[in-house]
C-alpha positions in Angstrom: -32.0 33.4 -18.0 -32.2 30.8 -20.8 -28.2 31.0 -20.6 -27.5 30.7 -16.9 -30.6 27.5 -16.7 -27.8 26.1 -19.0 -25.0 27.0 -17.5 -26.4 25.3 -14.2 -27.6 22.2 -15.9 -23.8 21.7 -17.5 -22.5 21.9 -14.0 -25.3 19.7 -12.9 -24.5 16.9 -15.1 -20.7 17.5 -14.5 -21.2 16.6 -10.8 -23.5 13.8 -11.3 -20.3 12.1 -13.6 -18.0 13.1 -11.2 -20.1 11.1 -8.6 -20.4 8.2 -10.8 -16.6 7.8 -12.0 -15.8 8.2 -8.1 -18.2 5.0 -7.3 -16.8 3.0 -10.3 -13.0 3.9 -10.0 -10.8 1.2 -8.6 -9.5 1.6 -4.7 -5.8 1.4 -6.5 -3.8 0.8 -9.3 -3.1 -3.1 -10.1 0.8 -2.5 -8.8 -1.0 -1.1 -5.6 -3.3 -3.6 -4.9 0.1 -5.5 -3.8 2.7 -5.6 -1.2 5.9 -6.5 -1.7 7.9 -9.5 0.0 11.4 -10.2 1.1 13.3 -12.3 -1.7 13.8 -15.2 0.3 9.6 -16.1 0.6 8.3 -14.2 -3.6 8.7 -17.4 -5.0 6.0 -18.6 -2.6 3.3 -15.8 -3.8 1.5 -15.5 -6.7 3.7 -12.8 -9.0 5.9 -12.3 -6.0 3.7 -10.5 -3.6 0.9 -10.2 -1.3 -2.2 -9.8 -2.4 -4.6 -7.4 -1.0 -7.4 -7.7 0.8 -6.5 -11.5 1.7 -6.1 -13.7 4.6 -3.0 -15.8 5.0 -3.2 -18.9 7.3 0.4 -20.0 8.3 0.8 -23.3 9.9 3.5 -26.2 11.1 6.6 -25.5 13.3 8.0 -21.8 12.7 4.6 -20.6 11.8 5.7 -17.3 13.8 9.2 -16.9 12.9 8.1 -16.9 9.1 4.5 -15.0 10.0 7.0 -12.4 10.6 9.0 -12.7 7.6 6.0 -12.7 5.1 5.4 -9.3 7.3 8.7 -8.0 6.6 8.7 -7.0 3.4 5.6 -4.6 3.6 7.1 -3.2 6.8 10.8 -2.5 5.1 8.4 -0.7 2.1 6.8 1.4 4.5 3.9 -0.4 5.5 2.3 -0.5 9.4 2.0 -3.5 11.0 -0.1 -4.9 13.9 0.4 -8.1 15.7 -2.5 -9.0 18.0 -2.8 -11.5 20.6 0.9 -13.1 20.7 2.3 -11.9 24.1 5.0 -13.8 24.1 6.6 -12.8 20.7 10.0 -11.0 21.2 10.4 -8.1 19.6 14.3 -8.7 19.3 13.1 -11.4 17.1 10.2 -9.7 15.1 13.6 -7.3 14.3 15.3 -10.0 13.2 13.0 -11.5 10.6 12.9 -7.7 9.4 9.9 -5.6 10.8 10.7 -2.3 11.2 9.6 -1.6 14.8 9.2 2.0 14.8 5.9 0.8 12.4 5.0 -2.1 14.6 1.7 -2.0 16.8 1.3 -4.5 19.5 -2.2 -5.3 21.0 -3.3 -7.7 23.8 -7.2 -7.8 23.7 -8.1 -8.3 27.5 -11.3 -9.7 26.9 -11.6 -12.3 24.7 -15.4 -11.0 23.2 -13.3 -7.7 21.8 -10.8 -10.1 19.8 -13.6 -9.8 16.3 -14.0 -5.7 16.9 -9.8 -5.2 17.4 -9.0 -6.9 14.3 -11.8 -5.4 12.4 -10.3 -1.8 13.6 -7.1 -2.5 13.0 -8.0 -3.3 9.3 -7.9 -0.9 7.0 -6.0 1.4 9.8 -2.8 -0.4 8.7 -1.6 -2.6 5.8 -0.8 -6.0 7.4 -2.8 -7.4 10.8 -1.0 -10.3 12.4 -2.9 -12.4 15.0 -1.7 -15.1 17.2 -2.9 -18.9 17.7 -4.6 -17.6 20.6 -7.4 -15.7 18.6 -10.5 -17.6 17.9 -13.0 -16.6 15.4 -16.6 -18.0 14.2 -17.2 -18.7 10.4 -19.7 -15.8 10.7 -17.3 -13.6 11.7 -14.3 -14.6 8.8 -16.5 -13.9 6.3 -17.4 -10.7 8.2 -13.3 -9.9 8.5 -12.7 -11.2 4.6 -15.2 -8.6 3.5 -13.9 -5.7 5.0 -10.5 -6.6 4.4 -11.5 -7.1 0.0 -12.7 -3.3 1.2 -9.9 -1.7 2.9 -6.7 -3.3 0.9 -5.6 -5.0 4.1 -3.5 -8.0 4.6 -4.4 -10.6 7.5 -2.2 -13.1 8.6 -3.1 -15.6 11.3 -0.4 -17.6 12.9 -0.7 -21.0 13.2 -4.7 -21.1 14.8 -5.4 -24.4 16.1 -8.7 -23.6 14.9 -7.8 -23.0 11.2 -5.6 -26.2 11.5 -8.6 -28.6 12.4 -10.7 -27.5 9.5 -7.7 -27.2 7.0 -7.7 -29.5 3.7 -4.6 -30.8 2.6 -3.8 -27.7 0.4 -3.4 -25.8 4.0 -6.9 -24.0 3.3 -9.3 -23.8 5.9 -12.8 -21.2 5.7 -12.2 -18.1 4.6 -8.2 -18.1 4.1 -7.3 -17.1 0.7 -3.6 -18.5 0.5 -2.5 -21.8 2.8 1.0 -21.5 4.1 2.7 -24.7 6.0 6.3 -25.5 7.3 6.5 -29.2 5.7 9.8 -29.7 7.5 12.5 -28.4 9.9 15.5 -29.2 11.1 18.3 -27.1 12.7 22.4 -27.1 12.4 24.7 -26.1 14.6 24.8 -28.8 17.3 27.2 -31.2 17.7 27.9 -34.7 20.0 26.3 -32.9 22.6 27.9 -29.5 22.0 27.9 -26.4 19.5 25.1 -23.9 19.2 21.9 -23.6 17.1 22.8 -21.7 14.1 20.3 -22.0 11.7 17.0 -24.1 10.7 16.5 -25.1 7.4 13.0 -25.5 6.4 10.5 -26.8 3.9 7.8 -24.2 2.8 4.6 -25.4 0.6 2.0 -22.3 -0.6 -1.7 -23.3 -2.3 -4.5 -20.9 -2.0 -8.0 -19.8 -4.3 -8.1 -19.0 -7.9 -4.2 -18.3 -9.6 -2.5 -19.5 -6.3 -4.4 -23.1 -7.2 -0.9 -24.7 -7.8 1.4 -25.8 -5.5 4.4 -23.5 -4.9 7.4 -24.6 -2.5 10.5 -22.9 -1.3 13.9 -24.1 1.1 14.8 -21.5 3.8 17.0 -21.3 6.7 15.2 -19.6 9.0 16.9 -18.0 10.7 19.5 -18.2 9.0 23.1 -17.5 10.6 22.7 -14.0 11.1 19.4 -14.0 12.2 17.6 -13.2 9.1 15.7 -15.5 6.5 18.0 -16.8 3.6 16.9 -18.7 0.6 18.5 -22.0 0.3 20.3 -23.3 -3.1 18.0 -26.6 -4.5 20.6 -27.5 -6.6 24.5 -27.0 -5.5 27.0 -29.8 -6.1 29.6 -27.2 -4.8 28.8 -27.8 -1.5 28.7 -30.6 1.2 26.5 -31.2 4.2 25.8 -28.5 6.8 27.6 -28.7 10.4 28.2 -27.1 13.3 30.7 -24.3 11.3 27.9 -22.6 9.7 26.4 -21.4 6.3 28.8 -19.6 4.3 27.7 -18.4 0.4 28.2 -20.5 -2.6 30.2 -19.4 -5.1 27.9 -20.7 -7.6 24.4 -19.7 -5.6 22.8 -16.4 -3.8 22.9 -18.8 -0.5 24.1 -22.2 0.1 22.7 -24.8 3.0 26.5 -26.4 3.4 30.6 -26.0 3.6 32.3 -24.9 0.5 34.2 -27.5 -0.7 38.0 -26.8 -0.3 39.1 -27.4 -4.1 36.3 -24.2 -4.8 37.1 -22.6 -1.3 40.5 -22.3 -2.8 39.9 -20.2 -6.4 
């Protein structure tokens, strides 16, 4: 008796550890608490990725066009994706910028009250949440989405919200948004004397956010670039001369160049 009582007790004990190392474990390795980004928009994260469980605010002109591209790397890794509330976003162009759309859900809440309770479904049901400038949310209910998103690993990115924008700071900031992301400038190429075609848009990309995204991080990207998809722009290329309306060819001297090969290095 004396034997099994201590048997029983050892198992006892066993479970009750068990228990404890499942309530103190971590949700996921530090390399999974991440998800990955397309090369063209690392340099504007802290260690090259998304962090998650964290909003994103992205604001200024192309706040969807490069919504979609911060998007695009978890999508390309495998990741689900869910854009809610932007019925007028193409999905010819979400391709583009490099969602994979057999992982892409698209919702349009018909009743404004349901936007809080769609979002806080979706989260944790896939990886990144996207929601349009259409979505309005209280303070009470951010906080509310924040803390279920530090729960579930999600990432939320809301695009350009007139709402965010009238309570930002100048770091791009506003309640409850971990990392601030703003188009400072954009301009396109491509047209002429009142001819050519838009080929590309070259624009200015600032980052600040909480805690180790603090400083200031800023990236040139043509987006989109000639192809369609987001390129990374050369800061420094004295091989090259000013854009026009024949395109964006490589460097030879940089990944991607905003300009014409000169014809002296055209010609090695």
């Amino acid at each position: 008796m004396a034997a099994t009582a201590t048997a029983e007790s050892q198992v006892d004990r066993r479970a009750r550890l068990q228990l404890v190392a499942d309530r103190v474990a971590p949700l996921a390795l530090a390399h999974q608490r991440t998800l990955p980004l397309l090369p063209a928009v690392s340099e504007l994260f802290v260690g090259g990725s998304l962090q998650r469980g964290t909003t994103v605010a992205v604001n200024g002109i192309g706040a969807t066009s490069l919504s979609l591209v911060l998007a695009a790397g978890p999508s390309q890794a495998g990741s689900w994706t869910a854009l809610v509330g932007d019925e007028g976003l193409g999905l010819a162009a979400a391709a583009e910028a490099g969602i994979a759309l057999e992982r892409l859900l698209v919702v349009s809440p018909v009743d404004p009250s349901t936007n809080v309770g769609v979002v806080a479904a979706l989260i944790g049901a896939v990886d990144v949440v996207m929601v349009g400038p259409g979505l309005r949310f209280r303070h009470a209910d951010l906080r509310r989405l924040s803390a279920r998103l530090r729960e579930s690993g999600s990432v939320l990115i809301q695009i350009g919200s007139s709402q965010i924008e009238s309570s930002q700071t100048r770091s791009g900031r506003g309640p409850g948004v971990d990392v601030g992301v703003r188009v400072m400038t954009s301009q396109w190429s491509g047209l002429g004397d009142g001819h050519g075609l838009l080929r590309s848009r070259k624009v200015e990309v600032q980052t600040q956010g909480r805690g180790a995204a603090t400083r200031v991080r800023a990236v040139s990207l043509l987006l989109p670039g000639p192809n369609g998809a987001p390129m990374s722009v050369c800061s420094e290329v004295p091989e090259c001369l000013d854009a026009s309306e024949q395109g964006v060819p490589e460097c030879l001297d940089a990944p991607v160049c905003y300009g014409l090969l000169r014809p002296e290095v055209a010609a090695v």
